[in-house]
C-alpha positions as CSV (number, residue, x, y, z in Angstrom):
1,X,0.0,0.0,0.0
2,X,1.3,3.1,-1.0
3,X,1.2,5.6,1.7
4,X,2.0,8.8,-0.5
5,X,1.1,9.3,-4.1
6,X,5.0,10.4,-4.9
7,X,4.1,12.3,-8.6
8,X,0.9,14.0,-7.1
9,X,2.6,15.0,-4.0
10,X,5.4,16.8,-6.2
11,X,3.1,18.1,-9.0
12,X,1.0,20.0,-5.8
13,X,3.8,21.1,-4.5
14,X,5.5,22.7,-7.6
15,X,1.8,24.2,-8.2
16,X,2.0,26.0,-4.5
17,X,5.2,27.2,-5.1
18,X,5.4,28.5,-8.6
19,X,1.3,30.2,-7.2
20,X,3.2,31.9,-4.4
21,X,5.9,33.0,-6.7
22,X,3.7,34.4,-9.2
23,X,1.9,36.4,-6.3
24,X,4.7,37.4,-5.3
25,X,5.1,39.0,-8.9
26,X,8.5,36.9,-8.5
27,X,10.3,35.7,-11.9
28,X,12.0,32.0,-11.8
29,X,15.6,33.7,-11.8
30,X,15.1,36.4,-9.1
31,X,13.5,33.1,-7.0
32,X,17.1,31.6,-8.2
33,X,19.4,34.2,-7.1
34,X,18.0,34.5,-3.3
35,X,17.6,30.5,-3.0
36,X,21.1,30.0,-4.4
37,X,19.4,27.5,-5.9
38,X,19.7,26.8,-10.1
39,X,16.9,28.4,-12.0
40,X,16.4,25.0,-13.9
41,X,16.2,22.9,-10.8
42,X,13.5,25.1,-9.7
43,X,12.0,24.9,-13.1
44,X,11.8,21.2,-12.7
45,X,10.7,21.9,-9.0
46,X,7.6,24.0,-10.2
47,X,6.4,21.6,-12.7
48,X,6.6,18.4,-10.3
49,X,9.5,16.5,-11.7
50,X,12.1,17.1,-9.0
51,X,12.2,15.5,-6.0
52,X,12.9,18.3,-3.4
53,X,15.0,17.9,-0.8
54,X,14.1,19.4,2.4
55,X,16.7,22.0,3.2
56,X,16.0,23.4,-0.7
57,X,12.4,23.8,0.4
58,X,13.1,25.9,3.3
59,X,15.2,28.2,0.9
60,X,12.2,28.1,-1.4
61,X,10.1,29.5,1.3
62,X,12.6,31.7,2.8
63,X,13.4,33.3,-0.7
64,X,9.2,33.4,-1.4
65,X,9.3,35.2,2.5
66,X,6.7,32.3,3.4
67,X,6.1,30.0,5.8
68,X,7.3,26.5,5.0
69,X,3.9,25.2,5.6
70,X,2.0,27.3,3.1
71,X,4.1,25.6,0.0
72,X,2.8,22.1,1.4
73,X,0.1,20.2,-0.1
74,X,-2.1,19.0,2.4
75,X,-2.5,15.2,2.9
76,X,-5.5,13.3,1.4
């Protein structure tokens, strides 16, 4: 039994961030340069094909100036 749908989890995720980035009126590359993270990883992040690690998703939320909760899907 499968406790986590993996790809859902990760497409919901890259939806919540790349929403709080674009109301943030926040490009992709200024997301980039105060993450320190690669504007291509966060690319991949945003459209559910990365697997995140944690510490790159509290520089996500950091750089968005959110709380690390609000980027998380809930749980079904």
């Amino acid at each position: 039994m499968e406790l986590v749908n993996k790809a859902k989890a990760l497409r919901e995720l890259g939806e919540a961030i790349a929403d709080t980035r674009k109301n943030k009126n926040m490009s992709i590359p200024q997301l980039a340069a105060k993450t320190k993270i690669e504007a291509s990883i966060l690319e991949q992040i945003e459209q559910g094909s990365y697997d995140v690690e944690y510490t790159k998703l509290l520089r996500i939320a950091k750089g968005l100036d959110t709380k690390f909760t609000y980027i998380l899907p809930p749980l079904d």
